[in-house]
N, C-alpha and C positions, 0 to 999 in steps of 0.2 A: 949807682944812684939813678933811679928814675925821676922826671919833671911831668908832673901830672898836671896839664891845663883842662882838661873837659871831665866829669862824671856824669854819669848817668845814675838815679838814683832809683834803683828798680823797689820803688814802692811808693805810698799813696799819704796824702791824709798833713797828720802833726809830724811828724816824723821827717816824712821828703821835705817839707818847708823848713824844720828847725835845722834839717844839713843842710839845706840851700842856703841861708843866712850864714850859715859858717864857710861855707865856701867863698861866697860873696867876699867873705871878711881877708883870705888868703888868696883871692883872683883869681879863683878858679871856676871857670865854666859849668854853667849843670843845665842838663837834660830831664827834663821831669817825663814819666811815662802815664797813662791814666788811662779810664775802659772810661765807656760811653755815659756812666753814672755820675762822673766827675769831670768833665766837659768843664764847667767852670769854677772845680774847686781851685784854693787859693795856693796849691803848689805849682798847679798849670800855668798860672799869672805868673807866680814869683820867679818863675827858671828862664832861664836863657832862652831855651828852646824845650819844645813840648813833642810829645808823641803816642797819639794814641793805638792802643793792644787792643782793643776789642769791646764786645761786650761786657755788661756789669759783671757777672760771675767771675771771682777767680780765675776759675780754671780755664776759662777764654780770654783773660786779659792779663792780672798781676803773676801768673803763676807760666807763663808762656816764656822758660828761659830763652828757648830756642830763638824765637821772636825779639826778645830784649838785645838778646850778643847781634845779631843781625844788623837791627837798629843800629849800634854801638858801630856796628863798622860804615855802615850809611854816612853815620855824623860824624864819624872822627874822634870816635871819645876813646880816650885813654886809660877810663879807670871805669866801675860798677860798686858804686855803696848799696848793699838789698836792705839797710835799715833793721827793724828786726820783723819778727813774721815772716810771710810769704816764702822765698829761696833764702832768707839767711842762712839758715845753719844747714842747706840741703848738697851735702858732699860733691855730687854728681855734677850740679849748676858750679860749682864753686873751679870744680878742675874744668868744667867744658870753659871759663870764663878764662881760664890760664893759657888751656888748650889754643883757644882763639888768639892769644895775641893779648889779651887785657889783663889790666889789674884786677883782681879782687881784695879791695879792703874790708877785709877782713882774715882770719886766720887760714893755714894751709887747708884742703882737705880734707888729709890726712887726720887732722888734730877734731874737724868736725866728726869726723866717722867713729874717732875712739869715744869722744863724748858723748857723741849721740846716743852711742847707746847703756842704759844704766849701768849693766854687769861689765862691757869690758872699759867704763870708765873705772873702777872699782877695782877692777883686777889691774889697771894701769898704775891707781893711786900707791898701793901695797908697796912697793920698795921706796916708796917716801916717809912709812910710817905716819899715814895721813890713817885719824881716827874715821873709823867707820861704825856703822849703826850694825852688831850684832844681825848674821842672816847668813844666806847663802850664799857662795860665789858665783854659782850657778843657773840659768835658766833650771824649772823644774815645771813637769808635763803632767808627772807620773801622779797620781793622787795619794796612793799609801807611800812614798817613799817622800811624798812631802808634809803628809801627817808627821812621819819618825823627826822630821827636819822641825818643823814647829813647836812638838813636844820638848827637842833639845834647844830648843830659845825660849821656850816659856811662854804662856798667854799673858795679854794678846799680843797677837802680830799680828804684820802690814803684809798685804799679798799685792804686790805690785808689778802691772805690765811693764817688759824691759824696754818696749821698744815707745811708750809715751810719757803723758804727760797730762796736765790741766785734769786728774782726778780721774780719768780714764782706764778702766782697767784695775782699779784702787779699790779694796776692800778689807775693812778691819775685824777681825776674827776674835771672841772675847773665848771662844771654849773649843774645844775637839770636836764634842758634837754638833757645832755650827760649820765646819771646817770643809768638810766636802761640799756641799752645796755654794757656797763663798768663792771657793778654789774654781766652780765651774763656771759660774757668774761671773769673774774677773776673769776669764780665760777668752768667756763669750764675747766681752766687752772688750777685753783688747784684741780681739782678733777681727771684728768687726767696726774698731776705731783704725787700728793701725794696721790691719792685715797680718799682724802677727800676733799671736798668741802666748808667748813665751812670758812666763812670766815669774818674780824670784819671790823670794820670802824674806822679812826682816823683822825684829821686836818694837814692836810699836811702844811711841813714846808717847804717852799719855797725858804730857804738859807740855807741848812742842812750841818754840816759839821760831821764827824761820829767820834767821842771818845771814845776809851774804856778805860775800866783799869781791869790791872789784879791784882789778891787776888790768896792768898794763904788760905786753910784752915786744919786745923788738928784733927783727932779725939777727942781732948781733948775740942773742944771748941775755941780755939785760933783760929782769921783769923786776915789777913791783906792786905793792898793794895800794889802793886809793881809803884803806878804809871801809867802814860796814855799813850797812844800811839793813834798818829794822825792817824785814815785811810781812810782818804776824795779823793784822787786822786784815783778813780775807773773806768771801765769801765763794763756796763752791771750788773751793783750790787756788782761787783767782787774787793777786793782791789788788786792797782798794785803799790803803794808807803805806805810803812810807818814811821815814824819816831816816836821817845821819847825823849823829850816828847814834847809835841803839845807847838805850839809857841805863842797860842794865849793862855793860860791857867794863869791866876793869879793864887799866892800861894794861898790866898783863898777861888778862885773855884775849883783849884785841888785837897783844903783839902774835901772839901763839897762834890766832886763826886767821891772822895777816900773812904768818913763815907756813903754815899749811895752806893757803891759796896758792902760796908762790909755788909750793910742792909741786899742787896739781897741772899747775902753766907749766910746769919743768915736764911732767910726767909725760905732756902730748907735745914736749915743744913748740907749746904756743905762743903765736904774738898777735897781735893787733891787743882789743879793750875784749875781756870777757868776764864775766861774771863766774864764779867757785859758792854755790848756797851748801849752808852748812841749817841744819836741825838743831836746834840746842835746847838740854831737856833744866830741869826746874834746877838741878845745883850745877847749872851754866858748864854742863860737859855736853862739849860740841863734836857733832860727826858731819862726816863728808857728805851730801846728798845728791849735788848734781853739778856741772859744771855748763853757763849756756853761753854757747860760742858766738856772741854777738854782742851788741849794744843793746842794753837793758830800759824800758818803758824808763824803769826809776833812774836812771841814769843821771837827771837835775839835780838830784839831792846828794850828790858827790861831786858834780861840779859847785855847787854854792857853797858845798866846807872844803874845797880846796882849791877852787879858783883856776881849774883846767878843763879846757873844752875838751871834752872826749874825743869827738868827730874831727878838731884838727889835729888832735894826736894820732887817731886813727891815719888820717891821708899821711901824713908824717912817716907813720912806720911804713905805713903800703909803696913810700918812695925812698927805703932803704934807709934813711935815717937811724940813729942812734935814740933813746931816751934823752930829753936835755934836763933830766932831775934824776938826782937816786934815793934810795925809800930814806935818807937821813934831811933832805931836803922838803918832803913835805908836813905837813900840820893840819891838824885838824882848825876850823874856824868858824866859831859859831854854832849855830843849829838850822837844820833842812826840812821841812818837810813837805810829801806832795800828797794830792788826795787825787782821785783820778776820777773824773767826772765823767760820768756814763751815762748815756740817753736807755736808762733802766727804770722800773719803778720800784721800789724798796717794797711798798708797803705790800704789790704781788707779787713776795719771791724771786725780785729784781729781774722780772723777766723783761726783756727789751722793748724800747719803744720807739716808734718813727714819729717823722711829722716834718711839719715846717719849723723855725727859728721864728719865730715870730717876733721877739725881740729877743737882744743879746747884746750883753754890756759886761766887757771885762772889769775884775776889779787894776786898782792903781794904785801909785805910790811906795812908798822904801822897801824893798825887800821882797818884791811881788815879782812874777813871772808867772805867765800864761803861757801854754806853749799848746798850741790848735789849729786845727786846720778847718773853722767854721767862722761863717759873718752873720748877722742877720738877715731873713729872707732864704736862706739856702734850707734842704731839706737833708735830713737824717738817713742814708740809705739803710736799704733793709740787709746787702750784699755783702756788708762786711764788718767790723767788729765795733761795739755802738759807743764807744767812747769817743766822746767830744774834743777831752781837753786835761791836760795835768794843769792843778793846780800849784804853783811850788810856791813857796817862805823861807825866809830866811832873815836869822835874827842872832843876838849876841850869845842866848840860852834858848834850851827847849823851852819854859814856858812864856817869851815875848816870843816863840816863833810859832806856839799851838795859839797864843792870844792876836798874832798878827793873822793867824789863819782862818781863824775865825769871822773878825772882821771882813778879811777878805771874800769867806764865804757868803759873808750878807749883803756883800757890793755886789754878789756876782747878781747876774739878771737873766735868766734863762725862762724864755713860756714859749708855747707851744708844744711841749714835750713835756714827761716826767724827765727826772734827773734822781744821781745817786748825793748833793748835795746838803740837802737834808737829814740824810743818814749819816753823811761824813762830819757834819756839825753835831750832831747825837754823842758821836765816837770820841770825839774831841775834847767833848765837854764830861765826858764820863769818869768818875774818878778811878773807876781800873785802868782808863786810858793815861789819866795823867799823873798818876801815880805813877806807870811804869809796869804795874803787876798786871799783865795781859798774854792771852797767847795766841793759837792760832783760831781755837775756837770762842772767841772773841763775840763773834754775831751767834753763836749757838748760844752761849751761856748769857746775854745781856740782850738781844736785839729781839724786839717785836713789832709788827708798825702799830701798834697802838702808840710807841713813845713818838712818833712821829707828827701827831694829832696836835696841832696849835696852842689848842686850849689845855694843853696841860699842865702845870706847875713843874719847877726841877723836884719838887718832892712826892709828885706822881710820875714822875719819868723811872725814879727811881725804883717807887716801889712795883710797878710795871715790869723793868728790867729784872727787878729780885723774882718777881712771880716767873717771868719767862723761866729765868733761871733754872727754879726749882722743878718748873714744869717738865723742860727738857731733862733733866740729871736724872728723872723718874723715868721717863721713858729714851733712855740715850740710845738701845739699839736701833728704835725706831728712825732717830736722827741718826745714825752713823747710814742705815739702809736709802734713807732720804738723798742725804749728803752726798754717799759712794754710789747709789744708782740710780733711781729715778730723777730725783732731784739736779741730780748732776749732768744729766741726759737732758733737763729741761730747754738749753739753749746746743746744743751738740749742731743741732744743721747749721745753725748760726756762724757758730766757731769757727764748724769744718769748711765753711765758705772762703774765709781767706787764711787758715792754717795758723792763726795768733795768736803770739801767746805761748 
């Protein structure tokens, strides 16, 4: 059993500050690190002791493992949380950080390097009988030998880079003779995003709605599931809504996709908090899609329906501990939901926006939680990922917790900047949203910024939303090209600046 008094928390922003507070809560020491941009952001203040990496850029400051473990022996720290982004899931920091003498809370190497990549997570899962999405096993290069491979899955299919992520590399195939040209363009892009090119083939599901569930696992062998969380309202790949737990989920499918998460943590003998997302198509049959070895942005909305801090569970297993609950001990409680507030403008294609705060006012009261790493007066960097702020709720039912969210959305006070606020109160209020019947193409079939416009009536939002609708479904390869390439390309320097996500 290890006694962990100091972490370093090799990351930036909401994130370093919402672990620093949980450390605070268990007496344990934190180190906050930060590049020249964040001088006086509010994880620098909140930590123990601070240390600055470098310049704004990444790759001269949050992204310097070598620099961090250094540090780490300077101060005397014991353990390294990477949060998620930057080195979490990066195998190599993960053992140099064991290597050194330090903890990594988080899971083995080993368990990163299976996950990380699509196909031999996939080949991992197979002796679990964990459902997969019809495709390849394999990396395919070849063109005609991956024509024969698509013909035998049927149009359309997903042509997917193995080695990413965030829509990269991604391209939806509706015919054969669209299929070479697709094949090369996804090869391009992933070879160009991730340096590798490899890339597989699967049957594209055509009403996809995106479910994960998270598990906890511990050295001893003990895992368990936390429950699902909905994250189908996305844009560009990217989730902007989540809640827990998903509305359309019977007890038992949610038991079925709770004992296949646990599969997947068995398959790579993982422990620490990771996240297992599952695809689930329109008559709620669910497949395997990725597994992210880390603590997850949506992460709030599974603590507020089960009342467990992730991040002290985390330091807990990383000091040998045992689980102190088994999956008959938890319960689901209430309803979660967060919206993820991004210095974006909706109405252009949510392209990113800087600026000053010029004012900023959290909402308050029962059931609310803010979790941010911004004050008033501070500015927006341009260097790394433009989210402000999770909004989270939590109420007795889903609709006192999309009504409490709401409200909360009109408390919030954000100028100086565009924000994704306004779009997330759209989403909210929409009856595909609160019905339940929604998937992932959510903002392709319903979102235009005309419904954003003040002056409009809910019976002009509506009929707005019905024209986008029909508009896109008429031209859909146009949006599928938009979506998987240029469009999706439109923030890429952005992203690739601090690797999140």
């Amino acid at each position: 059993m290890k006694n962990i008094k100091k972490v370093l928390i090799a990351n930036r922003g909401e994130i370093a500050l919402r672990i620093i507070r949980s450390l605070k809560e268990i007496n344990i020491k934190s180190v906050a690190v930060y590049s020249e941009a964040d001088r006086n952001a509010l994880h620098v203040r909140e930590a123990d002791e601070a240390v600055l990496l470098g310049p704004p850029p990444s790759n001269q400051s949050y992204l310097l493992g070598d620099k961090i473990i250094e540090k780490c022996k300077e101060l005397n720290v014991d353990a390294i949380h990477p949060g998620y982004g930057f080195l979490s899931e990066n195998a190599n920091f993960a053992r140099k950080v064991k290597e050194a003498g330090l903890i990594f809370i988080g899971p083995s190497p080993e368990s990163i390097e299976v996950m990380g990549d699509k196909i031999s997570a996939k080949n991992a899962v197979t002796k679990f009988d964990i459902p997969l999405v019809p495709g390849t096993k394999d990396a395919i290069t070849d063109i005609e030998e991956a024509k024969v491979k698509a013909a035998e899955i049927g149009y359309p299919i997903l042509i997917k880079a193995s080695a990413g992520g965030g829509g990269k590399g991604m391209r939806i195939v509706e015919s054969e003779g669209e299929f070479e040209s697709q094949m090369k363009l996804a090869v391009s892009e992933a070879t160009s995003a991730f340096g590798d090119g490899s890339v597989f083939i699967e049957k594209f599901i055509t009403s996809p709605r995106h479910i994960e569930i998270q598990i906890l696992g511990d050295t001893h062998g003990n895992v368990v599931h936390l429950f699902e969380r909905e994250c189908s309202v996305q844009r560009r790949h990217q989730k902007v809504i989540e809640e827990a737990p998903s509305s359309v989920l019977t007890p038992e499918i949610r038991e079925k996709m709770g004992e296949a998460a646990i599969g997947v943590a068995k398959a790579c003998n993982y422990y620490g908090a990771g996240t297992v997302e599952f695809i689930v198509d329109d008559k709620l049959n669910f497949y395997f899609l990725e597994m992210n070895t880390r603590l997850q942005v949506e992460h709030p909305v599974t603590e507020m329906i089960t009342g467990i801090d992730l991040v002290k569970e985390q330091v807990r297993i990383a000091e040998g501990h045992k689980l102190p609950f088994q999956q008959s001990d938890l319960t689901i409680n209430g309803h979660s939901l967060e919206v993820r507030v991004y210095a974006e403008d909706p109405k252009n294609n949510f392209l990113p926006d800087i600026g000053k705060l010029k004012s900023y006012r959290r909402p308050q009261g029962p059931g609310i939680r803010v979790d941010d790493g911004f004050e008033e007066g501070m500015d927006i960097p341009i260097y790394y990922d433009p989210m402000i702020a999770k909004l989270v709720t939590h109420a007795a039912d889903r609709d006192k917790a999309i009504e409490r969210m709401i409200r909360a959305i009109d408390e919030y006070n954000i100028t100086g900047i565009e924000t994704t606020l306004d779009f997330c109160k759209f989403v909210l209020k929409h009856e595909a949203f609160t019905s339940g019947n929604f998937d992932t193409k959510f903002v392709e079939n319903y979102f235009t910024p005309k419904v954003l416009e003040k002056d409009l009536s809910d019976e002009e939002i509506k009929l707005v939303s019905a024209l986008a609708a029909k508009l896109i479904n008429e031209n859909k390869q146009k949006s599928i090209e938009q979506t998987s390439g240029a469009g999706g390309n439109t923030v890429s320097a952005w992203r690739r600046r601090n690797n999140q996500y």
